[in-house]
C-alpha positions as CSV (number, residue, x, y, z in Angstrom):
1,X,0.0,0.0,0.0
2,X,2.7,2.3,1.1
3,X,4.5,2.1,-2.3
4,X,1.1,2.2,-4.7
5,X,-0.4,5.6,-3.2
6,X,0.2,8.6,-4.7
7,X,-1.7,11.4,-2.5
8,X,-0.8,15.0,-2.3
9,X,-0.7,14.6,1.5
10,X,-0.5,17.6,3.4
11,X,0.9,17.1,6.8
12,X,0.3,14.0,9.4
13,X,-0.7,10.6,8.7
14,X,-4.1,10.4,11.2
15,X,-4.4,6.9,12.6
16,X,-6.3,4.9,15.1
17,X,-4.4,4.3,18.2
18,X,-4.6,0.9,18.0
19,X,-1.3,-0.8,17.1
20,X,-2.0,-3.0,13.7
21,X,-3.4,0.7,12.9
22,X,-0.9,2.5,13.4
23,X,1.8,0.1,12.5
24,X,0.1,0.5,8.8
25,X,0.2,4.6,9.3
26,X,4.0,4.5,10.0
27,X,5.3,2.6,7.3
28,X,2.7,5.1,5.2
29,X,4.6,8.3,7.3
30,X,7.9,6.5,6.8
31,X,7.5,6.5,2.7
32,X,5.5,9.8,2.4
33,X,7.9,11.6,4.5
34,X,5.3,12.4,7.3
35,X,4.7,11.9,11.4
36,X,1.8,9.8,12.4
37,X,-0.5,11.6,14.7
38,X,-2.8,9.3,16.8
39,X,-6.3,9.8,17.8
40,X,-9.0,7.5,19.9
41,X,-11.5,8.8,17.8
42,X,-10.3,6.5,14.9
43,X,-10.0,3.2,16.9
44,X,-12.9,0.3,15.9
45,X,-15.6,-0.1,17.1
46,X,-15.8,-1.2,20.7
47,X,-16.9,-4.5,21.2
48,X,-16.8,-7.6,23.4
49,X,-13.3,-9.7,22.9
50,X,-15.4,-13.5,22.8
51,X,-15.4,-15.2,20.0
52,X,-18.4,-15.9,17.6
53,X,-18.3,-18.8,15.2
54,X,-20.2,-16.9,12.9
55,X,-18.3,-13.5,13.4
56,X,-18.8,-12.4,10.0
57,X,-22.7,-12.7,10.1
58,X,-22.5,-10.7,13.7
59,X,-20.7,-7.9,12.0
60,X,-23.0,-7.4,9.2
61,X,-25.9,-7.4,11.2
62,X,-24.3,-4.9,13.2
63,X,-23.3,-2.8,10.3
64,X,-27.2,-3.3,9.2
65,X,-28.0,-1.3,12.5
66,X,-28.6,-3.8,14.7
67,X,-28.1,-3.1,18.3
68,X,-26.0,-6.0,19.7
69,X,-25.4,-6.0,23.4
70,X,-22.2,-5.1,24.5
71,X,-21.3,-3.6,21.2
72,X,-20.7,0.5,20.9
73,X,-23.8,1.6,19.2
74,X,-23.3,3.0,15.5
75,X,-24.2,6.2,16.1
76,X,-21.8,6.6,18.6
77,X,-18.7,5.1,16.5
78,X,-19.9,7.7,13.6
79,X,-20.0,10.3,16.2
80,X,-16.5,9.8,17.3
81,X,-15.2,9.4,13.9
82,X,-16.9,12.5,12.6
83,X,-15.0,14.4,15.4
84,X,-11.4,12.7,14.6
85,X,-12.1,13.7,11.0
86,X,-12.8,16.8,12.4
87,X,-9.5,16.9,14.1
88,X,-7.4,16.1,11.7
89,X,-8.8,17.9,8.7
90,X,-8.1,20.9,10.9
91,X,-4.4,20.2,10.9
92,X,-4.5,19.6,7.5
93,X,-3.5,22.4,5.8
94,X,-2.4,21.1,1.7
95,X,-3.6,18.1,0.2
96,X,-5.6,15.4,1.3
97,X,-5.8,14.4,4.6
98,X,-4.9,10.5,5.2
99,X,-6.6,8.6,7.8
100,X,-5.8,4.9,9.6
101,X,-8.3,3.3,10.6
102,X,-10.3,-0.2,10.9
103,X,-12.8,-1.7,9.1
104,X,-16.1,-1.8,11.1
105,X,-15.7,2.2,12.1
106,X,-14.8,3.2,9.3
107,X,-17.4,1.4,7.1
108,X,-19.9,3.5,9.4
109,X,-18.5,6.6,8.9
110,X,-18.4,6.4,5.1
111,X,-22.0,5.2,4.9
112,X,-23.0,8.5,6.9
113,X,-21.7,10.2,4.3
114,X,-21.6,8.3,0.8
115,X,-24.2,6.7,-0.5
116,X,-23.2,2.9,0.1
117,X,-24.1,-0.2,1.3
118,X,-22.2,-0.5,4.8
119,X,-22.6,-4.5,4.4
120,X,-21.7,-4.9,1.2
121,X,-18.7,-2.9,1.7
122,X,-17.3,-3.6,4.7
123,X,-17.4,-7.0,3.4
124,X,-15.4,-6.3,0.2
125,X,-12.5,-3.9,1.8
126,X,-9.1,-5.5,1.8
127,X,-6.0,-5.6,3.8
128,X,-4.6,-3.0,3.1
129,X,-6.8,-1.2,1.5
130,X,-7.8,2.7,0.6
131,X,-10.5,5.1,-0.5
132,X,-10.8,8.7,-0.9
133,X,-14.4,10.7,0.6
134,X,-14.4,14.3,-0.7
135,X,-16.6,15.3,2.4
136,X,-18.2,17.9,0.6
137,X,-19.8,15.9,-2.0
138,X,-19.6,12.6,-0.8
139,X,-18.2,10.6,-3.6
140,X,-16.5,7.8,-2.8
141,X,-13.7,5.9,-4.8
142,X,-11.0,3.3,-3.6
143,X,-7.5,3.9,-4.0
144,X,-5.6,0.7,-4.0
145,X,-6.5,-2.9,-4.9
146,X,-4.2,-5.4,-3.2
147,X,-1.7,-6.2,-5.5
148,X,-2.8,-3.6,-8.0
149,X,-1.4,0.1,-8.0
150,X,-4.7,2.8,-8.5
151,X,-5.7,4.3,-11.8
C-alpha cells in the first residue's frame, strides 16, 4: 500500500491508536515523509473480545444497524469518527488528509456520508486497502487494490 499511493498529503498521517493501525500509518509516514499523529476517535468499534463462530454474520448485522449488546452503538462510532475527522482535517492544511483506521468504524462513517451499502462494503474492503471521501460531495472511490497500483 505504502508504495502504490500517490496522494498529495498535506501534513500527518491520522491513525487509530490501535497498534495494527498504526503500525500500517507508520510505514505510510515513513514513505511519504510524514509523522503519524494518533487519535482514539479513529479506533474500531468497541466490542466484546469472545469469540463468535459466525463473526462475520454478527458484524454485518451490526453494520445493518442492529443493536448488539455489548457492542458501541453506531451512532456513537460515527459520532467519534466525525469528530477525529474533524480533528485532523483541521491540521491539514495542503492536500488530502490520510486517515488509519479499521474496518467496522470506518465502514460506518463512510455510509453517513456516501451513499453505500455498509454490508456490502465492509465486506469487500481488503488488507490494506484505501478510498478517498471528498466530504463535501460525498463521492467515494478506492484507492488501492491489493496487489494492483490505482488508476
Amino acid at each position: 500500500l505504502a508504495h502504490h499511493l500517490r496522494l498529495p498529503v498535506g501534513g500527518a498521517i491520522f491513525s487509530s491508536d490501535e497498534r495494527k493501525a498504526t503500525e500500517t500509518a507508520d510505514v505510510l509516514a515513513l514513505r511519504l515523509g510524514r509523522e503519524v499523529i494518533t487519535d482514539h476517535g479513529f479506533r474500531e468499534v468497541d466490542r466484546p473480545d469472545d469469540w463468535d463462530d459466525d463473526y462475520r454474520a454478527l458484524v454485518a448485522r451490526y453494520l445493518a444497524g442492529e443493536l448488539i449488546p455489548g457492542w458501541e452503538p453506531q451512532a456513537s462510532v460515527v459520532t467519534r469518527f466525525a469528530a477525529a475527522v474533524g480533528r485532523a482535517t483541521e491540521q491539514t492544511h495542503d492536500g488530502d488528509t490520510v486517515v488509519v483506521s479499521h474496518g467496522q468504524a470506518i465502514s460506518l462513517y463512510l455510509a453517513s456520508r456516501a451513499a453505500l451499502d455498509v454490508v456490502s462494503f465492509w465486506r469487500a474492503l481488503t488488507l490494506p486497502d484505501a478510498w478517498s471521501l471528498d466530504l463535501a460531495t460525498g463521492e467515494l472511490s478506492r484507492l488501492y487494490e491489493t496487489g494492483l497500483p490505482p488508476e
